[in-house]
N, CA, C and O atoms as a Tinker XYZ file with bonds, in Angstrom:
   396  protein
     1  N     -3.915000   -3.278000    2.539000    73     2
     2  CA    -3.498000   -4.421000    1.754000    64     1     3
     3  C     -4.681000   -5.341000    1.414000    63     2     4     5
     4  O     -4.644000   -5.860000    0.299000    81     3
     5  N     -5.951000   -5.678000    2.383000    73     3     6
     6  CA    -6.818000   -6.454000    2.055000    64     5     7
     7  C     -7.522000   -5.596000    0.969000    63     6     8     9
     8  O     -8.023000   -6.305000    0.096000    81     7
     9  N     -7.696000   -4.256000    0.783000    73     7    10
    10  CA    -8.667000   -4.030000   -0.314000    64     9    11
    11  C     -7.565000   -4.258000   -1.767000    63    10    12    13
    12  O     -8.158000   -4.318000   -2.844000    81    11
    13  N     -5.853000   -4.393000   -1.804000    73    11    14
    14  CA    -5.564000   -4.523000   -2.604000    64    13    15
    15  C     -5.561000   -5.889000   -3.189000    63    14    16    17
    16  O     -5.125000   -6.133000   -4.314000    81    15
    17  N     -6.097000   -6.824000   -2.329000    73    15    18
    18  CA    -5.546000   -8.169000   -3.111000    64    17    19
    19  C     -7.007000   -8.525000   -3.394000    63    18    20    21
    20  O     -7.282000   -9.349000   -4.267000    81    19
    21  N     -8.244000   -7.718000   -2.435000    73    19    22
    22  CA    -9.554000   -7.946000   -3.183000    64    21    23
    23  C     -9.717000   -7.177000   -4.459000    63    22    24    25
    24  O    -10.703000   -7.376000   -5.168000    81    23
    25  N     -9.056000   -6.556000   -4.691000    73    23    26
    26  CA    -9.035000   -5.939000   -6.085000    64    25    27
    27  C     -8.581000   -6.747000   -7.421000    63    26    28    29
    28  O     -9.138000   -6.948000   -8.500000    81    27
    29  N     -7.192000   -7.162000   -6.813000    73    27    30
    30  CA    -6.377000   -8.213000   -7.689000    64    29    31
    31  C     -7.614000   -9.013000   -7.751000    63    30    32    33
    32  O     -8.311000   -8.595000   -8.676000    81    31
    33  N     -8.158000  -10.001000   -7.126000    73    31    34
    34  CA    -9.116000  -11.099000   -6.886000    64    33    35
    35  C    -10.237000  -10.819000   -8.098000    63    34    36    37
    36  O    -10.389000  -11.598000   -9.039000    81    35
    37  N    -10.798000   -9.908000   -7.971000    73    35    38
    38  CA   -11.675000   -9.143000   -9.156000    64    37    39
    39  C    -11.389000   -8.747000  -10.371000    63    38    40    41
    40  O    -12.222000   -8.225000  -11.112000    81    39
    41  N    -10.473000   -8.910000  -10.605000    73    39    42
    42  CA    -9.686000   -8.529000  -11.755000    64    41    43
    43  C     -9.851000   -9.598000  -12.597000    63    42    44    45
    44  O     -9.671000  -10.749000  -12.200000    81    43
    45  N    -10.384000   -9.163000  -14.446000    73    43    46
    46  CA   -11.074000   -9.763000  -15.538000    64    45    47
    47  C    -10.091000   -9.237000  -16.484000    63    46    48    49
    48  O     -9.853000   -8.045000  -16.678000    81    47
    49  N     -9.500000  -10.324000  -17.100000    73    47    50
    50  CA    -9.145000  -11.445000  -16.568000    64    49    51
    51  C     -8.682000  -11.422000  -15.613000    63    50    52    53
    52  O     -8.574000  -10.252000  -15.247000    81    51
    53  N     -8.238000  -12.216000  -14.800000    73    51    54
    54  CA    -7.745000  -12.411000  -13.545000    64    53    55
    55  C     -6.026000  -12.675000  -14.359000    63    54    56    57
    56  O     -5.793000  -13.209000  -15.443000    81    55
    57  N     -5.057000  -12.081000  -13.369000    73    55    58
    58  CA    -3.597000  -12.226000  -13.677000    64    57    59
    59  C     -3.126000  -12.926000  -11.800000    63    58    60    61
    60  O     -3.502000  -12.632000  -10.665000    81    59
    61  N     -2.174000  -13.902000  -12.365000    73    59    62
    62  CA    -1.541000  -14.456000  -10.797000    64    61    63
    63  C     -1.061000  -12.687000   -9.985000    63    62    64    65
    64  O     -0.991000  -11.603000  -10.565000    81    63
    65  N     -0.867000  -12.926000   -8.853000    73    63    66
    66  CA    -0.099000  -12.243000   -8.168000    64    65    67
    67  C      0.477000  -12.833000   -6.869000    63    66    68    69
    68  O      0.393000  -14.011000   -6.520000    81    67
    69  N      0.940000  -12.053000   -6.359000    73    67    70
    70  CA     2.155000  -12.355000   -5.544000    64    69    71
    71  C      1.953000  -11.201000   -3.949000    63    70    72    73
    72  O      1.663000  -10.006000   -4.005000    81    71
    73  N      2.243000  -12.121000   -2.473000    73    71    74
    74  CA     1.805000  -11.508000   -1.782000    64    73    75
    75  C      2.948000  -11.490000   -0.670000    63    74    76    77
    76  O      3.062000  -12.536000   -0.031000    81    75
    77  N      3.751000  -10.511000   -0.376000    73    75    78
    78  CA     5.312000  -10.642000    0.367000    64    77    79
    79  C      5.173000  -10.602000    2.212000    63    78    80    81
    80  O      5.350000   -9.586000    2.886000    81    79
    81  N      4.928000  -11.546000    2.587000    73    79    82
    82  CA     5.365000  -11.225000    3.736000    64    81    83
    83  C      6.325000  -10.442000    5.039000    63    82    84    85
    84  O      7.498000  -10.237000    4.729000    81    83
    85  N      6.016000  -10.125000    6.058000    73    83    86
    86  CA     7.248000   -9.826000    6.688000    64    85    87
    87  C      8.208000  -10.567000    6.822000    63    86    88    89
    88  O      9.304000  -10.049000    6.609000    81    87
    89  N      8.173000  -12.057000    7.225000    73    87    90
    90  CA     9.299000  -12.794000    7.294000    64    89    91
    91  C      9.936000  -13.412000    5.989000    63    90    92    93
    92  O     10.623000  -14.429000    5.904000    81    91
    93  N      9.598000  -12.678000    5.148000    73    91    94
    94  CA    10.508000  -12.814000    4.065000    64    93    95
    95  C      9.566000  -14.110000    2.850000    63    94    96    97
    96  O      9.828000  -14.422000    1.689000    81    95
    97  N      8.588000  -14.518000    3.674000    73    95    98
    98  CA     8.253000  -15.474000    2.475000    64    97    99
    99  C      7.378000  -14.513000    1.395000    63    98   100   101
   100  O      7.042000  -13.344000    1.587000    81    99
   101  N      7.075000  -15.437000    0.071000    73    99   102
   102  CA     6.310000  -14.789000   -0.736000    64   101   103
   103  C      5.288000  -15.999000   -1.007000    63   102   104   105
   104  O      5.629000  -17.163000   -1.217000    81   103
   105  N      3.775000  -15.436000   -0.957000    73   103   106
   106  CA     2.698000  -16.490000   -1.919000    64   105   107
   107  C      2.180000  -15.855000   -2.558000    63   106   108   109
   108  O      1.646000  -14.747000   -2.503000    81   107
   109  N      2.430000  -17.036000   -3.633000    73   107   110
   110  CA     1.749000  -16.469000   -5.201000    64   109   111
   111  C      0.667000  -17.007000   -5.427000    63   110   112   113
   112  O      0.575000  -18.190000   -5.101000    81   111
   113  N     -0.374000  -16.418000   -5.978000    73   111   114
   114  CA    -1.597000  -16.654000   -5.941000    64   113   115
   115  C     -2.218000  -16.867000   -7.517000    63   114   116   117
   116  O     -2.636000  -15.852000   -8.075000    81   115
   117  N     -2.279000  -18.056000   -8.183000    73   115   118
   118  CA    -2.953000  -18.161000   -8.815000    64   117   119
   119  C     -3.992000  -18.715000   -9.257000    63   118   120   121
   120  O     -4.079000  -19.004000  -10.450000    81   119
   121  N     -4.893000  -18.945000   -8.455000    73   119   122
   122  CA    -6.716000  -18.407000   -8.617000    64   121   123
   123  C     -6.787000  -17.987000   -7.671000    63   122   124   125
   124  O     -6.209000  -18.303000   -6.631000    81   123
   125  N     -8.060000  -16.611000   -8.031000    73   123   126
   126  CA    -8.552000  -16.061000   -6.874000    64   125   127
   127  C     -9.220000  -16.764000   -5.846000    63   126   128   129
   128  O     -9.038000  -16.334000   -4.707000    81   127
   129  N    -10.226000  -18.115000   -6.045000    73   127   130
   130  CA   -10.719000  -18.738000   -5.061000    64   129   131
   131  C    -10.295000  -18.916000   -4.151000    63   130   132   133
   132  O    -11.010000  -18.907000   -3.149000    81   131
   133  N     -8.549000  -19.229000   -4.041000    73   131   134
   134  CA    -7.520000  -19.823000   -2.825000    64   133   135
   135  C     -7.640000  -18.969000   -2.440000    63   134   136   137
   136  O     -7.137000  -19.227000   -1.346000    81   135
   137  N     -7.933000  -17.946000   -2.365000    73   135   138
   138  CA    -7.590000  -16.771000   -1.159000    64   137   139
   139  C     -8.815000  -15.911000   -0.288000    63   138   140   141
   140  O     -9.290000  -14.934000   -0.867000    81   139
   141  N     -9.220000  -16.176000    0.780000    73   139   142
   142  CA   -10.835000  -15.527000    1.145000    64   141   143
   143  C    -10.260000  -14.089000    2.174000    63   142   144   145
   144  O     -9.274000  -14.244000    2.895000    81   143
   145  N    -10.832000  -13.041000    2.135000    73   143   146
   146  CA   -10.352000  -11.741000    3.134000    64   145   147
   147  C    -11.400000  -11.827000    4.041000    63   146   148   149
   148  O    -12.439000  -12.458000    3.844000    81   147
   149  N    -11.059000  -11.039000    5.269000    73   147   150
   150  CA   -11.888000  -11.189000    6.240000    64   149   151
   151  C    -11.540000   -9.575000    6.512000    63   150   152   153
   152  O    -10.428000   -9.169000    6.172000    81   151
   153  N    -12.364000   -8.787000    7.041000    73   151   154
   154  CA   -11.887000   -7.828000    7.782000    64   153   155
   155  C    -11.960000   -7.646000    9.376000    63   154   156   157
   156  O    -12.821000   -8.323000    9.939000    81   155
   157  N    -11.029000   -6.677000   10.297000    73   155   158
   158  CA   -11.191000   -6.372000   11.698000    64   157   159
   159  C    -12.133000   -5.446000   12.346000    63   158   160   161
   160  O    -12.766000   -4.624000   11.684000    81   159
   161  N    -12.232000   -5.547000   13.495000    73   159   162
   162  CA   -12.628000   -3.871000   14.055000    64   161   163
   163  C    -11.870000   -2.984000   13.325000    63   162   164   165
   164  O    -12.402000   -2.120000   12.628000    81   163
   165  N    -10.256000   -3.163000   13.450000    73   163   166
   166  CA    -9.182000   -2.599000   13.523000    64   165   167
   167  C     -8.504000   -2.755000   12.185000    63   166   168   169
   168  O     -8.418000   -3.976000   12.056000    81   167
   169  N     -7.938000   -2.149000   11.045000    73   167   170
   170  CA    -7.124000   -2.648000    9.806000    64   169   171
   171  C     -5.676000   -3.627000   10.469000    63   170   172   173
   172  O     -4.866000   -4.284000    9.816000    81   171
   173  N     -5.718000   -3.495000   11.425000    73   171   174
   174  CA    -4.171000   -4.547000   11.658000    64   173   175
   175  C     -5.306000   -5.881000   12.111000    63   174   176   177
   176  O     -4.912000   -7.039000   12.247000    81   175
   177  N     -6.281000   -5.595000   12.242000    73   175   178
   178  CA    -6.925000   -7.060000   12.609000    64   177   179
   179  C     -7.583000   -8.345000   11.262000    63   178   180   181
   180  O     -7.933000   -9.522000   11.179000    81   179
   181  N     -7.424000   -7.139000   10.433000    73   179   182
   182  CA    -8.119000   -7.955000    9.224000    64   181   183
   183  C     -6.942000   -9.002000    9.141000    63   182   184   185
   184  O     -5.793000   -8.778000    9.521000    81   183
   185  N     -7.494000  -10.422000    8.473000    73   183   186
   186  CA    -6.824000  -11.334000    7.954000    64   185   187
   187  C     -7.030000  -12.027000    6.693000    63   186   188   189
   188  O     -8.194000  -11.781000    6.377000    81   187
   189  N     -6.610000  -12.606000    6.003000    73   187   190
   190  CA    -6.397000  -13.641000    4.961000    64   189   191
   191  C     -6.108000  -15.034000    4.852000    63   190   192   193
   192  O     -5.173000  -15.434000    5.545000    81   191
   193  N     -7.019000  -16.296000    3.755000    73   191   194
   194  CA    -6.820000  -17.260000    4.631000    64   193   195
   195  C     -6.314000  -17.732000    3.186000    63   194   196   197
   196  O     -6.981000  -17.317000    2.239000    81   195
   197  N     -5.431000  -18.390000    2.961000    73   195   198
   198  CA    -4.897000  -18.960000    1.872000    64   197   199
   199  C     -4.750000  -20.805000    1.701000    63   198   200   201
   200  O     -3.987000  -21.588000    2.267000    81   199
   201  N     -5.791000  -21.024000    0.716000    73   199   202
   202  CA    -5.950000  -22.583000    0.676000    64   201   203
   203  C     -4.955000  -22.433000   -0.127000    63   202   204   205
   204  O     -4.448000  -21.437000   -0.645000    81   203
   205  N     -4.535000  -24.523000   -0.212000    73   203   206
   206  CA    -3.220000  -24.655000   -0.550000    64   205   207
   207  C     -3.400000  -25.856000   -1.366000    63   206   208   209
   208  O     -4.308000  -26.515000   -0.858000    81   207
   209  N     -2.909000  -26.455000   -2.457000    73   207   210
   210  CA    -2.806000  -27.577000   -3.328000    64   209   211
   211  C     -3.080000  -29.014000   -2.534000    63   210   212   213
   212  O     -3.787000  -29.956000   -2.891000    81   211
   213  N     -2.425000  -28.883000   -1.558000    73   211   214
   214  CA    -2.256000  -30.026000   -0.543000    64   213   215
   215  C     -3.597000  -29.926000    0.397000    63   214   216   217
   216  O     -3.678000  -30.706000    1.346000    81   215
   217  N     -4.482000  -29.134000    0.194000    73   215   218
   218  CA    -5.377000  -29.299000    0.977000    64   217   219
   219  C     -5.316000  -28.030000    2.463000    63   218   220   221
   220  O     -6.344000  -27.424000    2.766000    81   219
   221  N     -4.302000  -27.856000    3.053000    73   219   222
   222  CA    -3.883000  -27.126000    3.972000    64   221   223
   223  C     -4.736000  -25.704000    3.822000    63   222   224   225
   224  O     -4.764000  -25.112000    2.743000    81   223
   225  N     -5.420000  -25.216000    4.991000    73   223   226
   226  CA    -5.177000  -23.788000    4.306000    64   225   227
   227  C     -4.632000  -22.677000    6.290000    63   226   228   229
   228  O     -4.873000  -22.783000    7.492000    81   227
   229  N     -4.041000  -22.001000    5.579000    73   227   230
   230  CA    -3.085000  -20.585000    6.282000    64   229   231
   231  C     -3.870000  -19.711000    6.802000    63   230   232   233
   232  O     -4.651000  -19.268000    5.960000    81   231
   233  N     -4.030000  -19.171000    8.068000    73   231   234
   234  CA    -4.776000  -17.604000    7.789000    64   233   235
   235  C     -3.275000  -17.110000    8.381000    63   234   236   237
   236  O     -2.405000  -17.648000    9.066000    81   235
   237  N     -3.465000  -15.659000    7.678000    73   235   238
   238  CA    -2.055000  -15.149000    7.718000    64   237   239
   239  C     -3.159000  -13.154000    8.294000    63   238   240   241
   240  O     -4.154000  -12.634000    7.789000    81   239
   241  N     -2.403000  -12.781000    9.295000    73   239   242
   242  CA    -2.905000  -11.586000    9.485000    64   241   243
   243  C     -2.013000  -10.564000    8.550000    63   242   244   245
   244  O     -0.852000  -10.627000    8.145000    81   243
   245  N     -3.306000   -9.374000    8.346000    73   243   246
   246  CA    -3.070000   -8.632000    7.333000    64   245   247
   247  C     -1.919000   -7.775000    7.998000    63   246   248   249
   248  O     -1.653000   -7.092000    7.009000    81   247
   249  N     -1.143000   -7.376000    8.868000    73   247   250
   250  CA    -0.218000   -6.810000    9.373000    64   249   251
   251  C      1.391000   -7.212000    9.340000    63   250   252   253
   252  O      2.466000   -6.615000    9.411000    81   251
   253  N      0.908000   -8.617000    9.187000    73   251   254
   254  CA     2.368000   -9.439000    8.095000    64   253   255
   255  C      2.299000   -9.245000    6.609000    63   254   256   257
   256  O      3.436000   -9.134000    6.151000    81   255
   257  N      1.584000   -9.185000    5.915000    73   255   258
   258  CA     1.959000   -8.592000    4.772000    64   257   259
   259  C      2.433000   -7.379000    4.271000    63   258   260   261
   260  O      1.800000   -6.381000    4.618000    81   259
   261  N      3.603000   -7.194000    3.380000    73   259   262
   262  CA     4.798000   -6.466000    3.486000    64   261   263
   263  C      4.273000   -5.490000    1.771000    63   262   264   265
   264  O      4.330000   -4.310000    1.426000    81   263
   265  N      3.950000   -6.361000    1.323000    73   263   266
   266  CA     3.241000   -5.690000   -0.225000    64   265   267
   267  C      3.000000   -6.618000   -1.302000    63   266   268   269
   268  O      3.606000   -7.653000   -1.579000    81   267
   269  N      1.909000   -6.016000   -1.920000    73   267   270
   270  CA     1.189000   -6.962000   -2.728000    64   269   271
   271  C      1.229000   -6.608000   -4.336000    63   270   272   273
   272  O      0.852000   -5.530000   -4.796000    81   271
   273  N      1.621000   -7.433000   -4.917000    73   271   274
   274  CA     2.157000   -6.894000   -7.042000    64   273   275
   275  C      1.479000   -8.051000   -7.644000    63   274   276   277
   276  O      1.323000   -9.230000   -7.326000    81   275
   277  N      1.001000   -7.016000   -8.995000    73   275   278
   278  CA     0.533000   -8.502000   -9.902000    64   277   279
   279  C      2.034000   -8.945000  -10.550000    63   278   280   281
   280  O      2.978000   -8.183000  -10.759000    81   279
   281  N      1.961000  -10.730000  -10.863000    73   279   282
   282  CA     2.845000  -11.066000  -11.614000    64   281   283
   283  C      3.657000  -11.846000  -10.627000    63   282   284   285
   284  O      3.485000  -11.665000   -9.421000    81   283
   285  N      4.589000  -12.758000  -11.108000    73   283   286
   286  CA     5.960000  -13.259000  -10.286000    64   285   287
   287  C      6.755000  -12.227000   -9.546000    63   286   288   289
   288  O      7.240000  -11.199000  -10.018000    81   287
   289  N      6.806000  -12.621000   -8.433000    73   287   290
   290  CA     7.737000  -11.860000   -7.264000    64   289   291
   291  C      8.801000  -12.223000   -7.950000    63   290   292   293
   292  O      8.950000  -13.255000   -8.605000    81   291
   293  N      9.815000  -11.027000   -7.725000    73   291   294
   294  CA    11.211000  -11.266000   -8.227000    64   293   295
   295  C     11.675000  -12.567000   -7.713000    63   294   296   297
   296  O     12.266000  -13.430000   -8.361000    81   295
   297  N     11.165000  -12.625000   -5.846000    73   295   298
   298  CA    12.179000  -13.718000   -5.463000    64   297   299
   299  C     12.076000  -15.576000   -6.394000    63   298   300   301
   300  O     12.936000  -16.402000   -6.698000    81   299
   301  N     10.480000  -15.515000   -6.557000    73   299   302
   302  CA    10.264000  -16.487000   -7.594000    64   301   303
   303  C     11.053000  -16.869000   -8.814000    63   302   304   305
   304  O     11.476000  -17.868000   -9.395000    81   303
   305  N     11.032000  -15.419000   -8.913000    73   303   306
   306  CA    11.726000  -15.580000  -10.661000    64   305   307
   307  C     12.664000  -16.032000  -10.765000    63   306   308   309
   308  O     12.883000  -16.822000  -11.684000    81   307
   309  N     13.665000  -15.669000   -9.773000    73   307   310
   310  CA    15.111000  -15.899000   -8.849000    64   309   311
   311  C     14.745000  -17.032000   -9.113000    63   310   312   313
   312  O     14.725000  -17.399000  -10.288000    81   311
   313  N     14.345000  -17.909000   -8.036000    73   311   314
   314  CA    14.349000  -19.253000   -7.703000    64   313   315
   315  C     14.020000  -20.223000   -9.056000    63   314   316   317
   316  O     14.595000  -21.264000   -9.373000    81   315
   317  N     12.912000  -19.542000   -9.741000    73   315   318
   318  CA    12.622000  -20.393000  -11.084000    64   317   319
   319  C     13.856000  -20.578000  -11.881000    63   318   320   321
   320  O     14.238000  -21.684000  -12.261000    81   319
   321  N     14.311000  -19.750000  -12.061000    73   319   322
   322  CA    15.924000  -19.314000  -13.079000    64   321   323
   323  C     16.992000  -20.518000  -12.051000    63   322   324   325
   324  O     17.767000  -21.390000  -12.443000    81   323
   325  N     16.751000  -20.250000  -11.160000    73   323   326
   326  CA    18.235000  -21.111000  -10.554000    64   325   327
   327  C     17.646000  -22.403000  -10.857000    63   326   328   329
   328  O     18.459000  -23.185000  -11.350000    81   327
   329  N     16.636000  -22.791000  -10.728000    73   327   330
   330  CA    16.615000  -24.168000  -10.953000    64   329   331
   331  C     16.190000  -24.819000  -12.209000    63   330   332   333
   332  O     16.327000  -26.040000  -12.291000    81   331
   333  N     15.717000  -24.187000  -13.148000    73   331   334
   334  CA    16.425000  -24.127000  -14.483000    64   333   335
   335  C     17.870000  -24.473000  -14.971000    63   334   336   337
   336  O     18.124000  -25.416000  -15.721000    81   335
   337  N     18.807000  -23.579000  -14.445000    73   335   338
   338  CA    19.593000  -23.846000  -14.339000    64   337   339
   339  C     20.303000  -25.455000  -14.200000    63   338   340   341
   340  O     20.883000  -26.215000  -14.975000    81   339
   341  N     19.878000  -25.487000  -12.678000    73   339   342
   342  CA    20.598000  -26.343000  -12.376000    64   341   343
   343  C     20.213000  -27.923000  -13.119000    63   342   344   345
   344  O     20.974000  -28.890000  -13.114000    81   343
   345  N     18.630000  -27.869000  -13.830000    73   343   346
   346  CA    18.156000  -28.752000  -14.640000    64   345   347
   347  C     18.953000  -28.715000  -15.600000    63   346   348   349
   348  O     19.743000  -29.656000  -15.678000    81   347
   349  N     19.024000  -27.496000  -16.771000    73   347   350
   350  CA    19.640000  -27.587000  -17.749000    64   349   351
   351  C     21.658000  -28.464000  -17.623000    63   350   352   353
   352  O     22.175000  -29.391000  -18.247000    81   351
   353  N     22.041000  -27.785000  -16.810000    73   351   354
   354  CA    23.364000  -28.360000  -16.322000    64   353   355
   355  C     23.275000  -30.117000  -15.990000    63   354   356   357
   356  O     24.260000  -30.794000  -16.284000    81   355
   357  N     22.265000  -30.672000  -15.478000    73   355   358
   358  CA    22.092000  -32.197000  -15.211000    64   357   359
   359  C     22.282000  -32.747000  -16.221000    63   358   360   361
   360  O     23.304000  -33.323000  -16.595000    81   359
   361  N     20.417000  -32.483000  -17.217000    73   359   362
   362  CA    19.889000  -33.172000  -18.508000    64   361   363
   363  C     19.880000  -32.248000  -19.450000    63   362   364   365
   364  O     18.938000  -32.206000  -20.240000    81   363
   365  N     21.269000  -31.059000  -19.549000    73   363   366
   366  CA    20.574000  -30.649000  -21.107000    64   365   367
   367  C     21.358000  -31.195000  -21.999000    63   366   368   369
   368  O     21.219000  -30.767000  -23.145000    81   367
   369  N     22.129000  -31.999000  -21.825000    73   367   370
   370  CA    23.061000  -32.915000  -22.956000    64   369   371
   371  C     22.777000  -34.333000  -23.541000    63   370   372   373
   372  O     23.263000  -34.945000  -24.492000    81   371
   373  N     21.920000  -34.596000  -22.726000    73   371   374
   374  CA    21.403000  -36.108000  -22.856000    64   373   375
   375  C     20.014000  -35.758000  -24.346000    63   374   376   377
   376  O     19.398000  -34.719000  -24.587000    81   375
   377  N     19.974000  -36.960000  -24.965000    73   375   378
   378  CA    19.583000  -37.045000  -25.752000    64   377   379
   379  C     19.542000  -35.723000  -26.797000    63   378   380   381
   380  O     18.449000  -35.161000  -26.730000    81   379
   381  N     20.538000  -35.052000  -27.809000    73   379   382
   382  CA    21.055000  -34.351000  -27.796000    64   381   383
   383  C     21.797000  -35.374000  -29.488000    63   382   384   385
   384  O     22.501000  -36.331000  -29.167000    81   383
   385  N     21.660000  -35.197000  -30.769000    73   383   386
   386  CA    22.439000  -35.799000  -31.761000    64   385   387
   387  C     22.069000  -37.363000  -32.064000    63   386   388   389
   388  O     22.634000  -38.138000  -32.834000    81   387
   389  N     20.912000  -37.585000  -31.195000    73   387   390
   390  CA    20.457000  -38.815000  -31.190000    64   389   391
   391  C     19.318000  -39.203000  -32.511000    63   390   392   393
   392  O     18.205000  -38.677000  -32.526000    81   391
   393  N     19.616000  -39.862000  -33.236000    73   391   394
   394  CA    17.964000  -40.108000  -34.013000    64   393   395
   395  C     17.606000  -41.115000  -34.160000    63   394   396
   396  O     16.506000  -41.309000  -34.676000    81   395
């Protein structure tokens, strides 16, 4: 998995991708900078350290990651769409016939 997301990382242009954990979370990665690889003795030892908007940054070992895709993780897309949703349903009537 670390040579796949150093690949993604290298990639001209660069496209976001998306990195699935075992416990179910997903991070999406869009710039390569946020993300530095490290490798192990061992491939379950390598890790990944993921800076964060807020300043924070994660190291997450490479043995929790579940699989790595360019593009929005479905579960994103999911989540983007529902709350769309639930925007459009609030404010999509307001100002609306007004001039």
């Amino acid at each position: 998995m670390i040579d796949q997301i150093r690949h993604l990382q290298s990639r001209v242009p660069f496209e976001t991708f998306s990195i699935e954990l075992a416990n179910g979370r997903v991070l999406q990665i869009h710039d390569p900078h946020l993300v530095a690889t490290t490798d192990g003795a061992r491939p379950e030892e390598a890790v990944i350290g993921v800076l964060y908007a807020s300043g924070t940054f994660e190291l997450i070992n490479a043995s929790q990651i579940v699989s790595v895709s360019v593009g929005l993780h479905p579960q994103v897309e999911q989540q983007r769409a529902s709350r769309k949703e639930r925007l459009e349903k609030m404010y999509g009537g307001q100002g609306k016939g007004a001039s």
